[in-house]
C-alpha positions as CSV (number, residue, x, y, z in Angstrom):
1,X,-22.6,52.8,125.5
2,X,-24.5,56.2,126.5
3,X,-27.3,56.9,124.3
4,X,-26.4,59.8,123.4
5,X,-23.2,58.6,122.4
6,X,-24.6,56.2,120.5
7,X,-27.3,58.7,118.3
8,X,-24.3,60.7,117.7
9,X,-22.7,57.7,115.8
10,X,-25.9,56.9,114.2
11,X,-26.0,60.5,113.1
12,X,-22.5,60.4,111.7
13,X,-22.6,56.8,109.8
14,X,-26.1,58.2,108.4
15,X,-24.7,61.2,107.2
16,X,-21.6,59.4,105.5
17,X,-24.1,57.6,103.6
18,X,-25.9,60.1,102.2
19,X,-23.1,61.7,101.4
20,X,-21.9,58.5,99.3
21,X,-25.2,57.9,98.0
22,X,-24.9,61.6,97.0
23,X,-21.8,61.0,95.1
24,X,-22.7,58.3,93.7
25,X,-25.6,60.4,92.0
26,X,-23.8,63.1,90.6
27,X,-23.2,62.9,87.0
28,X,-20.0,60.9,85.1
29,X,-17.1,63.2,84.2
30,X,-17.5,65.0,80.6
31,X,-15.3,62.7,78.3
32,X,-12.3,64.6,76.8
33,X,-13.5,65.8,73.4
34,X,-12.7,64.0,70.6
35,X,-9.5,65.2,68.9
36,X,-10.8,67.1,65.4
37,X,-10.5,65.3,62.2
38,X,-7.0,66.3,60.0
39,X,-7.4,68.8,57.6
40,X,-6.2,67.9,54.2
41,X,-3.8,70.2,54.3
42,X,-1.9,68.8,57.3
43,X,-2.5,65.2,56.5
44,X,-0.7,65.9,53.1
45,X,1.9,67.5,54.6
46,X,2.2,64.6,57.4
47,X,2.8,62.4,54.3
48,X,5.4,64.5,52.7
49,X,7.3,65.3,55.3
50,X,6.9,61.4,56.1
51,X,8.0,60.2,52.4
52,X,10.9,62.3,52.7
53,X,12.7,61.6,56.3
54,X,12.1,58.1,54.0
55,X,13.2,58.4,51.2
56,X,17.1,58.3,51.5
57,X,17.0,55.4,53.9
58,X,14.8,53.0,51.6
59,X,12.0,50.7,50.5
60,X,10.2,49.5,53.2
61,X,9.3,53.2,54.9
62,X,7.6,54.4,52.1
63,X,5.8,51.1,50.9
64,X,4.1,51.0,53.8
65,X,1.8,54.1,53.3
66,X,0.0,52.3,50.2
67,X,-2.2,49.8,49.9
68,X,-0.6,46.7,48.3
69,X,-2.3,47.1,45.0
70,X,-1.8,50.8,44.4
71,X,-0.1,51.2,41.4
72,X,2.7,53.9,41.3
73,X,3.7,55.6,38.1
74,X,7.4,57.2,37.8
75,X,9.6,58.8,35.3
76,X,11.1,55.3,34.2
77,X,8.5,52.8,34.9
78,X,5.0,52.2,36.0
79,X,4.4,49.4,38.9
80,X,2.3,48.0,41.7
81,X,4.2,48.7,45.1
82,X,3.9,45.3,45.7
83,X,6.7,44.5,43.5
84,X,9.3,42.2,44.9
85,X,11.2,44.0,42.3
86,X,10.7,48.0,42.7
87,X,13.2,50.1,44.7
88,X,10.5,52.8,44.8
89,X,12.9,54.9,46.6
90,X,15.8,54.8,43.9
91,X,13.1,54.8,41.3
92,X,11.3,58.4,42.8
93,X,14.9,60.1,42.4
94,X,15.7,58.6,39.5
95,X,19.3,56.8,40.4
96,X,21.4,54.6,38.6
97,X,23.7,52.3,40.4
98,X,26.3,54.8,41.1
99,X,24.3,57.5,42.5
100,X,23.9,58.6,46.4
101,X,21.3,60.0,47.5
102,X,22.1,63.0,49.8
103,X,19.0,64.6,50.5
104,X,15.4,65.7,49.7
105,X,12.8,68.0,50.8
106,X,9.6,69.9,49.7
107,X,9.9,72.8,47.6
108,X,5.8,73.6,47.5
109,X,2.8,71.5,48.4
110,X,-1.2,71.5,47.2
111,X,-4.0,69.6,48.9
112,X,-7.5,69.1,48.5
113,X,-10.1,66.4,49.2
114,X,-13.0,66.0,52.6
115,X,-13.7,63.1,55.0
116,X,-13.4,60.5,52.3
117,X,-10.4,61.3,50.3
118,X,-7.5,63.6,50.2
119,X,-5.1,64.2,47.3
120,X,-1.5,66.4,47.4
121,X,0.6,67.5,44.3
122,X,3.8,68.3,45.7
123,X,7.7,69.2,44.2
124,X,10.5,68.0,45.8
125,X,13.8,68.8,45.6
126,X,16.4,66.1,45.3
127,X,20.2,66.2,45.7
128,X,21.9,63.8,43.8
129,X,25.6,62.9,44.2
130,X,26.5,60.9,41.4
131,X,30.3,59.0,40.9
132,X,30.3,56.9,37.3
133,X,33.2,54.9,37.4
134,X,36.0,57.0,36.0
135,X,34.7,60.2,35.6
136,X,35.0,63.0,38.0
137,X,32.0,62.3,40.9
138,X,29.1,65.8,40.2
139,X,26.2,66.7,42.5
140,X,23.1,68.0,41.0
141,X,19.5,68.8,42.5
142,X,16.0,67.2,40.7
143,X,13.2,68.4,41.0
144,X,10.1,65.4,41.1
145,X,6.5,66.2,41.2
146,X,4.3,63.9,42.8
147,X,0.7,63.5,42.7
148,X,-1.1,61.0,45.6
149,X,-4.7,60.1,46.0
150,X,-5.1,58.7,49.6
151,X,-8.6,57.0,50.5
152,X,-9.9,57.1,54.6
153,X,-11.8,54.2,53.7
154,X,-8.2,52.1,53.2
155,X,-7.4,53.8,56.4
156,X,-5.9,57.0,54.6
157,X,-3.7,54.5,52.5
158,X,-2.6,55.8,49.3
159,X,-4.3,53.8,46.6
160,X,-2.4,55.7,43.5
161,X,0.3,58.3,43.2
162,X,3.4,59.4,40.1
163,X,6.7,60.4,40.6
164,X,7.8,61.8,37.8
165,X,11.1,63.9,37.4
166,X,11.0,67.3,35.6
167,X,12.7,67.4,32.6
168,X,11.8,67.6,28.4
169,X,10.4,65.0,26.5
170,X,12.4,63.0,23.9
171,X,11.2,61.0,21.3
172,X,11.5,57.3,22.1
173,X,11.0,54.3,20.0
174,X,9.7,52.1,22.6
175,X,6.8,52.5,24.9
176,X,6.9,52.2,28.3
177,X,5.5,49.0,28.7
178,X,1.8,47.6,29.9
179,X,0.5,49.4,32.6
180,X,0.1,46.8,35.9
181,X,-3.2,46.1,36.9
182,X,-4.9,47.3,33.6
183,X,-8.7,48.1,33.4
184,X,-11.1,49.0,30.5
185,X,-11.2,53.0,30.2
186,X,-13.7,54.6,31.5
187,X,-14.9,58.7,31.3
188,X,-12.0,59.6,32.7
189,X,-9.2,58.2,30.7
190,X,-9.8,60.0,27.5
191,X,-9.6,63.0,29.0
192,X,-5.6,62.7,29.4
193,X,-5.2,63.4,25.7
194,X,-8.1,65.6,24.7
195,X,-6.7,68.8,26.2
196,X,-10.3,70.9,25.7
197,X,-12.4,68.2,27.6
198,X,-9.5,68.0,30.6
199,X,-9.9,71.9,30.7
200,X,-14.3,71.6,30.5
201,X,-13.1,69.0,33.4
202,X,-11.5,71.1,35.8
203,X,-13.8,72.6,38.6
204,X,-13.1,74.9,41.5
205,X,-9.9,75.2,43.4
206,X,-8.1,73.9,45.0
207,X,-6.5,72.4,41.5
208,X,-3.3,71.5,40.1
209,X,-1.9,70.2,36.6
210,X,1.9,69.6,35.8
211,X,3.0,69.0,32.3
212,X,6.4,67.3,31.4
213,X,8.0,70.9,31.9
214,X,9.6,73.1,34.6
215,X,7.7,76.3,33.3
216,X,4.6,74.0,32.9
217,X,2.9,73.9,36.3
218,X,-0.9,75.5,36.6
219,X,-1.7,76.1,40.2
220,X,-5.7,76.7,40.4
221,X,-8.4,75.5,37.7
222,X,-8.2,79.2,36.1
223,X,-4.5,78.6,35.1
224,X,-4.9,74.8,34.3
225,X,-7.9,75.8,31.8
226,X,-5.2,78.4,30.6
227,X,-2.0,75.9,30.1
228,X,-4.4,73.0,28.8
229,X,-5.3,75.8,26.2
230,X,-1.6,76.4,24.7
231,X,-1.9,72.6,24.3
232,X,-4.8,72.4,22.1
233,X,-3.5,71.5,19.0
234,X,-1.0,69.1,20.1
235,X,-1.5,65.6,18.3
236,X,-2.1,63.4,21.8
237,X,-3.4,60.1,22.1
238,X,-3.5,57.2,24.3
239,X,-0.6,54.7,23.8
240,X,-3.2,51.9,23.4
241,X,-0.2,49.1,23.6
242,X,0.4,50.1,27.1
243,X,-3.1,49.5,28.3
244,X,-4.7,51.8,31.3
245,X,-5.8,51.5,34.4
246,X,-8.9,53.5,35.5
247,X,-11.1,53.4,38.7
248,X,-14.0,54.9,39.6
249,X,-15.5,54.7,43.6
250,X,-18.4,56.6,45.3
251,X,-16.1,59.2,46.6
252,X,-12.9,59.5,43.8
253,X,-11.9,57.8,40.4
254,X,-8.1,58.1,38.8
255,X,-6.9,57.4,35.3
256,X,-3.5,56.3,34.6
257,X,-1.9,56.2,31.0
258,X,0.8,57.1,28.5
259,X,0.0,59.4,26.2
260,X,2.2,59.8,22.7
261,X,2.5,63.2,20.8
262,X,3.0,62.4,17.4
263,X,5.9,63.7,15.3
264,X,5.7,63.6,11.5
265,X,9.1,61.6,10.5
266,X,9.8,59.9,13.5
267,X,9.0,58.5,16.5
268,X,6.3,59.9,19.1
269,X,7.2,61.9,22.2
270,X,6.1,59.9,25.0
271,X,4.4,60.7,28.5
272,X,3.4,59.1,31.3
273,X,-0.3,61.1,32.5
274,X,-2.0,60.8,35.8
275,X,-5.5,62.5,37.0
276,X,-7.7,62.7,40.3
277,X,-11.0,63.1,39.6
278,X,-14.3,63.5,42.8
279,X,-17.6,62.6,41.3
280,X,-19.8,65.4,40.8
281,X,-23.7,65.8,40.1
282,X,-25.4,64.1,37.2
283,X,-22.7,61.2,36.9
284,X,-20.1,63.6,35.7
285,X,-16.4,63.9,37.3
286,X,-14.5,66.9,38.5
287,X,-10.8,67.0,38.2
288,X,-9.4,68.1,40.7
289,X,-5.4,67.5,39.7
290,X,-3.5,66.4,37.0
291,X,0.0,65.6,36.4
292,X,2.4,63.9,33.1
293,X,6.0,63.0,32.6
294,X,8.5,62.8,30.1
295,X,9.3,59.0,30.1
C-alpha cells in the first residue's frame, strides 16, 4: 500500500476515535422530570369519580380502595370492609332487596389534606328504582354524603370513610350496635357531642360538617362554627353501649361514634358521627371535616 494512502487511513480511523471517545464524554441525557405529585383536589375527585363508575356494578370495585381494616360507617350499619358479609355497594345507597340501582354521580365535592393525607366530603346523587312486590314499581333520587380519610403511607388507601343517606332523624329504641374494631376514646371522640368544643376545634379552610339534614351542610370553618352554634343546647352524648373507635397517627386521627339526643318521654334520636382531625401544635388537633347521620 502507498504511504500516503496509508497515513490517510490512519488519519481517518484516528479521527473516528476521537470522535467516539468524544461521544462517549458528553454528558447522559436529562431524565424526563418526574411527574408532579396529585393535588388533593384531583386525587379526591379520581376517587369519586372511581367509587361511582363502581358503585352500580358491585362489591369488589370499591373494596379494593381501602385497607382491609378500615372501618366504614353508613346509614344502616357500621363495618370493617373486610366483611364477608357487607354489600358495601347496596349498603351506600341504601337498597332493600327489591331495589335497582340505576345510577349515581357527584352533586359537589371538598378536599383537603398534603403529602401525607388527603380527606374529601362529597354528595352524591343516587337514583333508585324500586319494585316491592305488588305495588306499583317508583323511582326516587338520594342524596348520600360521604366523608373519606385516605393515608399515602397505606399507599393512598382509605383507612376510614361514612356513607350516610340524608334524611331526618327518628327516635329509635335500639342502638346501632358495637362499633367494629373499637378503641378507648381519646381527645377526639368527645368532641362529637360537645357542639362548642367541635366548633373551638375547627381551624382554617378548607372545612366541612354535615348534620343528619339536607339544609344542614357548613361548607368552610366560619359556617361549621355557625351551624355547630344553633346546636348548642341539644342534649348529645356518646351512645356508650356502642363503643368507639378512635385513632390517632403522626399525620391524621379520626373518631367514629353514635351519638343519641335525648328526648324527655321516649326514646333518644340516634346518629351515627364521624370526624377527620390533622394534629396541630402543642398536641392539640384540628378538625378539618365532620359528618353525622340519622340511623
Amino acid at each position: 500500500m502507498p504511504v500516503r494512502t496509508r497515513s490517510l487511513l490512519l488519519a481517518a480511523v484516528l479521527a473516528a476515535a476521537c470522535t467516539a471517545q468524544a461521544d462517549n464524554l458528553k454528558a447522559p441525557p436529562k431524565s424526563a422530570p418526574a411527574t408532579a405529585t396529585m393535588s388533593p383536589e384531583k386525587r379526591a375527585r379520581a376517587l369519586v369519580e372511581k367509587q361511582l363508575k363502581a358503585l352500580p356494578d358491585g362489591n369488589a370495585a370499591l373494596v379494593a380502595d381501602f385497607t382491609k381494616d378500615a372501618v366504614v360507617m353508613l346509614s344502616y350499619i357500621g363495618s370493617r370492609v373486610d366483611d364477608p358479609d357487607l354489600e358495601l355497594a347496596t349498603a351506600i345507597a341504601g337498597m332493600h332487596p327489591h331495589a335497582e340501582m340505576k345510577g349515581a354521580k357527584l352533586a359537589s365535592l371538598i378536599a383537603g389534606g398534603n403529602a401525607s393525607m388527603v380527606w374529601l366530603a362529597a354528595e352524591l346523587e343516587i337514583t333508585v328504582l324500586s319494585a316491592e312486590p305488588g305495588e306499583a314499581p317508583s323511582t326516587d333520587v338520594r342524596t348520600v354524603r360521604a366523608l373519606e380519610l385516605l393515608d399515602a403511607a397505606s399507599d393512598w388507601k382509605i383507612v376510614a370513610a361514612s356513607f350516610v343517606e340524608v334524611r331526618g332523624l327518628s327516635q329509635q329504641r335500639s342502638s346501632l350496635g358495637p362499633i367494629p374494631s373499637a378503641t378507648p376514646a381519646g381527645p377526639l371522640v368527645p368532641l362529637l357531642a360537645t357542639p362548642d368544643k367541635l366548633a373551638a376545634a375547627f381551624g382554617g379552610d378548607p372545612a366541612v360538617l354535615y348534620g343528619s339534614d339536607k339544609a344542614e351542610r357548613a361548607i368552610g370553618a366560619n359556617a361549621a362554627k355557625a351551624l355547630l352554634g344553633k346546636w348548642r343546647k341539644l342534649p348529645l352524648a356518646i351512645e356508650e353501649n356502642d363503643k368507639v373507635r378512635e385513632v390517632r397517627t403522626t399525620n391524621w386521627g379520626y373518631a367514629l361514634a353514635d351519638v343519641n339526643i335525648a328526648k324527655a318521654g321516649g326514646p333518644p334520636y340516634r346518629m351515627s358521627a364521624f370526624l377527620i382531625a390533622v394534629p396541630v401544635a402543642n398536641g392539640a388537633w384540628s378538625v378539618v371535616a365532620a359528618s353525622y347521620g340519622a340511623l
